[in-house]
C-alpha positions as a printed NumPy array, in Angstrom:
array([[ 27.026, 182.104,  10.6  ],
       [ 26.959, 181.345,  14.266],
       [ 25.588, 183.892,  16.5  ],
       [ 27.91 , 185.336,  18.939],
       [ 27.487, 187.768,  22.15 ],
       [ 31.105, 189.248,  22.979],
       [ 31.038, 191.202,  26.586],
       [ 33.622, 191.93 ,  29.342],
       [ 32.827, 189.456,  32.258],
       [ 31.002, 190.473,  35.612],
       [ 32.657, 189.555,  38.909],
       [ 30.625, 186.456,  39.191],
       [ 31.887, 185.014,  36.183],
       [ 35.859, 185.503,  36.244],
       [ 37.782, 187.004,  39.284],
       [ 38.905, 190.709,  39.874],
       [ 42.208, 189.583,  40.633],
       [ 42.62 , 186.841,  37.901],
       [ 45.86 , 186.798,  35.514],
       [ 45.25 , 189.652,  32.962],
       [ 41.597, 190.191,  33.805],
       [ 41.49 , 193.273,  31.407],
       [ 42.11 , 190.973,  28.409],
       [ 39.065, 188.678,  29.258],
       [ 36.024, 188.308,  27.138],
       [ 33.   , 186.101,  27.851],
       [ 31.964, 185.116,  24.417],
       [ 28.883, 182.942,  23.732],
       [ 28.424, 181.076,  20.664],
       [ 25.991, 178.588,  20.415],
       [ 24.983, 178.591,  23.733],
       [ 28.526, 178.397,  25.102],
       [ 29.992, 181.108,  26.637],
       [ 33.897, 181.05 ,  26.273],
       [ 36.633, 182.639,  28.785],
       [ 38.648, 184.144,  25.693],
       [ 41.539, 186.318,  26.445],
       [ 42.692, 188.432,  23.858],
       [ 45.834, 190.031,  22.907],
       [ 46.458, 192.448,  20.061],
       [ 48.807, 194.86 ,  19.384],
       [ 46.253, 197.733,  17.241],
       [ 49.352, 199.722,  16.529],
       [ 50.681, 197.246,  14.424],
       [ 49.728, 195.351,  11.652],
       [ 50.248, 191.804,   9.736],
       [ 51.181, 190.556,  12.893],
       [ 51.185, 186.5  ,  13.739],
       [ 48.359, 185.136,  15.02 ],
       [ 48.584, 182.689,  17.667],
       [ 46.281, 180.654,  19.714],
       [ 47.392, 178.923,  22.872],
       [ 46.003, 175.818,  24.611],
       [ 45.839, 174.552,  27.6  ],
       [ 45.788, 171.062,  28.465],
       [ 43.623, 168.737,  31.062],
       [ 42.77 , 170.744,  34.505],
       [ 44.503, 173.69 ,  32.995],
       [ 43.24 , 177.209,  32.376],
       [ 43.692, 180.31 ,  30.667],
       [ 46.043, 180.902,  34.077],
       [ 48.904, 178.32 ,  32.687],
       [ 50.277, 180.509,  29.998],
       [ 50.411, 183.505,  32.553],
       [ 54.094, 184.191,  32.925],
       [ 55.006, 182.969,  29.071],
       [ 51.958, 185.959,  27.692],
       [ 54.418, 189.052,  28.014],
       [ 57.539, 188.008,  25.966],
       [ 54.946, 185.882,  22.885],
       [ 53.455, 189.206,  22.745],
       [ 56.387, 191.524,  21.889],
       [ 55.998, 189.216,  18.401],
       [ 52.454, 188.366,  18.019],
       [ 48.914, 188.838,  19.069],
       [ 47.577, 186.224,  21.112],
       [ 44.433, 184.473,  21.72 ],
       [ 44.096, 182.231,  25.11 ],
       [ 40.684, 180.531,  25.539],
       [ 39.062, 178.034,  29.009],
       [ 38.201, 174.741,  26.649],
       [ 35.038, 173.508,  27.644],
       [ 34.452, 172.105,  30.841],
       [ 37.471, 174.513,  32.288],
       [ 37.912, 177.439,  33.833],
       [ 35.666, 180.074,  33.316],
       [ 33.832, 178.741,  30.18 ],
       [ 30.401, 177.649,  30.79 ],
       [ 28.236, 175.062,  28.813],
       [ 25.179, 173.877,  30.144],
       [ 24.895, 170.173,  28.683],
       [ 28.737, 169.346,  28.969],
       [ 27.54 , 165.255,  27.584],
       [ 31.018, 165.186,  24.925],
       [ 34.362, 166.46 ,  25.889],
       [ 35.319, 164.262,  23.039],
       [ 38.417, 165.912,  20.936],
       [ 36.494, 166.166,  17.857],
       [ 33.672, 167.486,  19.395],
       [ 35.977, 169.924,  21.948],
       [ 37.788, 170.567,  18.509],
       [ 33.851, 171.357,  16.274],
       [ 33.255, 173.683,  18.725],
       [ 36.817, 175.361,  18.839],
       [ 36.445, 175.948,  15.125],
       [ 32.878, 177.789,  15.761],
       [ 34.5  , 180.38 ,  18.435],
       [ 37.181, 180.754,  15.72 ],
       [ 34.312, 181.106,  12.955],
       [ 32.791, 183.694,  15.232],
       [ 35.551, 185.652,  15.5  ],
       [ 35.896, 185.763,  11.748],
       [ 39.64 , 183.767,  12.682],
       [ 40.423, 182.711,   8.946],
       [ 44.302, 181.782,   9.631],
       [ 46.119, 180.63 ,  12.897],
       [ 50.603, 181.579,  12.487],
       [ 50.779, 178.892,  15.206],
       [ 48.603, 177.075,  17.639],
       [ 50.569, 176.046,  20.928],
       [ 49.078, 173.609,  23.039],
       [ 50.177, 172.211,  25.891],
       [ 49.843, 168.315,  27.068],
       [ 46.112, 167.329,  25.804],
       [ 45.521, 171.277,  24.004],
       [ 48.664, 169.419,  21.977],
       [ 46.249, 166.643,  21.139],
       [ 43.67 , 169.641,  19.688],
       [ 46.136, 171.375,  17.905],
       [ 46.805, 168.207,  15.753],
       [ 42.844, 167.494,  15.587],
       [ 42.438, 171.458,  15.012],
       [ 44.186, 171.186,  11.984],
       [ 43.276, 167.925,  10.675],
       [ 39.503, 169.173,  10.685],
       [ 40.677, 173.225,   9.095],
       [ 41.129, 171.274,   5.433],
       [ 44.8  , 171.547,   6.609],
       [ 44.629, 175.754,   5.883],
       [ 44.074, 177.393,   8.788],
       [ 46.761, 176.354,  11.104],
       [ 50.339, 177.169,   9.72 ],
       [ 52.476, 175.552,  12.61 ],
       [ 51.834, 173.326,  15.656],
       [ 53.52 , 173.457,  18.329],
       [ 53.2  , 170.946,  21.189],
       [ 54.566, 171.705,  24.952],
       [ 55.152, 168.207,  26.245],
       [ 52.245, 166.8  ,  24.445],
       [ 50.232, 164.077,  25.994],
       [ 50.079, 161.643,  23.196],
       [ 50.557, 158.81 ,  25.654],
       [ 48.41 , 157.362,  28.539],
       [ 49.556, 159.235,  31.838],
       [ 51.651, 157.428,  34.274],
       [ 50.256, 155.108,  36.89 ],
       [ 50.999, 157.931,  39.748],
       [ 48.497, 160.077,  38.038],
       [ 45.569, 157.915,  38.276],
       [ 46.684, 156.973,  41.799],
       [ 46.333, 160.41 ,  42.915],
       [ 43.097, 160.922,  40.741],
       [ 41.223, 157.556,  42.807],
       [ 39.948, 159.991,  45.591],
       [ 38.403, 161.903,  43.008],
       [ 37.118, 159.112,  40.566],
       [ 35.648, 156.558,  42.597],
       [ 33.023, 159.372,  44.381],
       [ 32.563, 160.917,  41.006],
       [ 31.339, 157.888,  39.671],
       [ 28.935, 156.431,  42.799],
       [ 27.965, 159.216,  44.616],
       [ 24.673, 160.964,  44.034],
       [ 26.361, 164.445,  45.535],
       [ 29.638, 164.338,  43.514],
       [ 29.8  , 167.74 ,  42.995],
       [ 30.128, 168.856,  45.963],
       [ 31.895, 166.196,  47.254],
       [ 34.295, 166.872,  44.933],
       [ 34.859, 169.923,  45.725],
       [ 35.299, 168.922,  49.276],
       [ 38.519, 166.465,  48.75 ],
       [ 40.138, 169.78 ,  46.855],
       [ 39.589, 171.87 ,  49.419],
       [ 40.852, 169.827,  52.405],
       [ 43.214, 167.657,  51.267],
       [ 46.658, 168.454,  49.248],
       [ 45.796, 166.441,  46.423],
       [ 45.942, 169.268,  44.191],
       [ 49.414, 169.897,  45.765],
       [ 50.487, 166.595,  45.119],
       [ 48.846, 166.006,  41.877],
       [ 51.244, 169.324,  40.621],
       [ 54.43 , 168.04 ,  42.552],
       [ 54.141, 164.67 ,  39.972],
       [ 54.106, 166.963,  37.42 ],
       [ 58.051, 167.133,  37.762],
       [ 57.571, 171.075,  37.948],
       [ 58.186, 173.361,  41.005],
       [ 55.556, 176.014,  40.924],
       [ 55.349, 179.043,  42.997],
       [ 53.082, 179.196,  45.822],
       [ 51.213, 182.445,  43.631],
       [ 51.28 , 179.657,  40.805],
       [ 49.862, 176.784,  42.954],
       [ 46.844, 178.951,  44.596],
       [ 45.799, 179.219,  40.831],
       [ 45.26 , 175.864,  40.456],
       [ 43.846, 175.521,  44.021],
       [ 41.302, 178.347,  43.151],
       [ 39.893, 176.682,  39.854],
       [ 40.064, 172.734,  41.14 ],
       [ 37.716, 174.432,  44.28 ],
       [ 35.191, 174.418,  41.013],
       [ 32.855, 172.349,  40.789],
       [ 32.067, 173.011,  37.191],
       [ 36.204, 172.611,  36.491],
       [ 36.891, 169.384,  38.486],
       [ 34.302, 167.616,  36.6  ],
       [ 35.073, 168.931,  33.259],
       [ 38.837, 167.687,  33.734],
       [ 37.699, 164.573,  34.364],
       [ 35.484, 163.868,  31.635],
       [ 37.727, 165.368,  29.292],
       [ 40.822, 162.959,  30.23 ],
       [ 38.234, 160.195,  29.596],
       [ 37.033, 160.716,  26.738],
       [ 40.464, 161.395,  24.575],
       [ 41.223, 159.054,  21.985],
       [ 44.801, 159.042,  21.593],
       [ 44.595, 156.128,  19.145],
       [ 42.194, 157.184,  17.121],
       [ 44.113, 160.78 ,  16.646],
       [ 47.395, 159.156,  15.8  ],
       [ 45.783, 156.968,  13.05 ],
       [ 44.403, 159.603,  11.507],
       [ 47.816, 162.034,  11.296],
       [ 48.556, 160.088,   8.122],
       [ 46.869, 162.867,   6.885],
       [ 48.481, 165.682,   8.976],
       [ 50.108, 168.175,   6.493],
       [ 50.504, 170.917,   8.753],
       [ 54.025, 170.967,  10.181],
       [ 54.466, 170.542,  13.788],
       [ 57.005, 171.661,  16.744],
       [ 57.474, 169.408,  19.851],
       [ 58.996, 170.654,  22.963],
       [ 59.599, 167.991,  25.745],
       [ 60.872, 168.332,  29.607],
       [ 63.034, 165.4  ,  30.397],
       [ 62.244, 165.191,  33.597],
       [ 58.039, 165.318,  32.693],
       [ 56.637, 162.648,  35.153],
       [ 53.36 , 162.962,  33.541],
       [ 54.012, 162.589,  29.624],
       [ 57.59 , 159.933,  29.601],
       [ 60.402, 161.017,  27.553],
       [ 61.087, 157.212,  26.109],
       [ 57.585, 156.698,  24.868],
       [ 56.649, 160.135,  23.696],
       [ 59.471, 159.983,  21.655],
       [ 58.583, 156.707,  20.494],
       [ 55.381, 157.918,  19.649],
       [ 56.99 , 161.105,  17.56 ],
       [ 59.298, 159.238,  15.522],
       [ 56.421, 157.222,  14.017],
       [ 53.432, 159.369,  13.75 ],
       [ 55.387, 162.752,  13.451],
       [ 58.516, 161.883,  11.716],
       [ 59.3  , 165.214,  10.145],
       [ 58.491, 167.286,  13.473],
       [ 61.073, 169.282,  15.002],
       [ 61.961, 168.009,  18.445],
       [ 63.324, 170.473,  21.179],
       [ 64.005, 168.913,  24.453],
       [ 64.669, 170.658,  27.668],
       [ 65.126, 169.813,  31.455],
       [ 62.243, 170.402,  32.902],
       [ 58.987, 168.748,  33.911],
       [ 55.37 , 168.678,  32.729],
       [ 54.958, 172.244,  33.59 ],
       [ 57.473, 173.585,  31.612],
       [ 56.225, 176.792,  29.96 ],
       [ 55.501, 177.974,  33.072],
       [ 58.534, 177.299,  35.164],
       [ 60.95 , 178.193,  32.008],
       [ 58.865, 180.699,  30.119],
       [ 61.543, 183.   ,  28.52 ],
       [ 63.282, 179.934,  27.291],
       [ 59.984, 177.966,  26.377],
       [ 58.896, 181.516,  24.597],
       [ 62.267, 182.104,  22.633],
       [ 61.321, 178.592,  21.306],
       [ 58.226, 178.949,  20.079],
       [ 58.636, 181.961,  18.013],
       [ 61.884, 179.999,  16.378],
       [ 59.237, 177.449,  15.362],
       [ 57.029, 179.996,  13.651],
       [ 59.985, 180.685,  12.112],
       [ 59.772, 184.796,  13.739],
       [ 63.522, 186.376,  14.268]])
């Protein structure tokens, strides 16, 4: 049994004013301590259970608009993966998805989480909900469902407007804070979430802005998006049993219609595949629509 600490977080370690504060936890298992935001209806019971994902640079902050109208069906669970957000680990060496994924399934083990209705992720939390259920024995996830899922290696914009922040990651002996430098005074964070195909908000934007000003965040991004596998995960959905959702933007700059598609059709032939105009962001520029589609894919009326 891992040991677990479950408190509400201080001031220091997740903002007063952050998107539905009141549901935050700081829970620390095995010397991780997890952002987990937590849902639950305690009026009513046998209710789904489903646990959303976000994907590279993302946060708990993503699924803020889409929360309200999951909830009227099911009880949620939104967690910071390591390396994001507001969830702290001290030796941050794997961001790996199997290892991202091992840990995952110790939060869940600590919450006593036996069965997941659905697990939505969105662009690389897609790529955990497949390896999520290919390391459950296939039981404890019921549905995937992937919101434009980044199976495919981003577009050549993205790693053009990533180059300010990669080359002084990798030579300078005061990345850190010289990362946190480039997001503060430049609008790369602005432009990185204009290629996204999305038009955000300005209340949605300072989100992002807040949480790329970390220097904790900014690094974890990074050395999560370089350590996915994509190829190894796709060989190994031959033995995927779980059955899987895809939603896709056509107008996603970030993860391309034509090859994601491609990609769908041979590793995930008997998904369901919803497509949508929209662009990476999707969920939260649409998220009644995006919503209304998700709980058809766990099958809720």
């Amino acid at each position: 049994m891992n040991k677990m600490k479950f408190a509400q977080p201080d001031k220091d370690q997740v903002p007063t004013d952050w998107p539905y504060r009141k549901n935050s936890r700081i829970i620390e298992v095995d010397k991780i301590k997890w952002h987990v935001q937590i849902f639950k209806n305690n009026k009513k019971k046998q209710r789904p259970l489903f646990l959303l994902i976000h994907g590279t640079g993302g946060a708990v902050h993503s699924w803020k608009n889409i929360i309200t109208p999951l909830f009227v069906n099911a009880d949620l669970i939104s967690i910071d993966l390591p390396g994001h957000g507001f969830t702290y680990e001290k030796h941050e060496n794997d961001y790996s998805l199997p290892r991202i994924t091992e840990l995952l399934i110790n939060l869940l083990n600590a919450l006593k989480i036996e069965n997941l209705d659905k697990v939505v992720g969105h662009s690389a939390g897609a790529a955990i909900a497949i390896e999520l259920s290919l390391q459950t024995n296939l039981g404890k996830v019921n549905h995937i469902v992937g919101i434009n899922p980044s199976l495919v290696p981003p577009p050549p914009i993205f790693n053009t407007l990533l180059n300010p922040i990669i080359t002084p990651f990798v030579t300078a002996k005061s990345f850190t804070s010289l990362l946190s430098s480039i997001t503060r005074n430049t609008t790369l964070v602005d432009n990185l979430l204009t290629s996204t195909g999305s038009e955000l908000n300005k209340d949605q934007k300072n989100l992002y802005k807040r949480i790329f000003q970390k220097n904790r965040h900014l690094n974890g991004s990074i050395k999560f998006m370089a350590s996915t596998n994509l190829t190894e995960l796709l060989l190994k959905t031959k033995n995927l049993k779980t059955s899987s959702t895809f939603i896709i933007g056509q107008q996603d700059n970030w993860v391309k219609r034509e090859p994601l598609l491609k990609i769908l059709k041979q590793y995930f032939p008997s998904s369901k595949i919803i497509e949508n105009i929209g662009g990476h962001l999707l969920h939260e520029t649409y998220p009644e629509k995006i919503s209304e589609q998700i709980l058809k894919a766990s099958f809720i009326e």
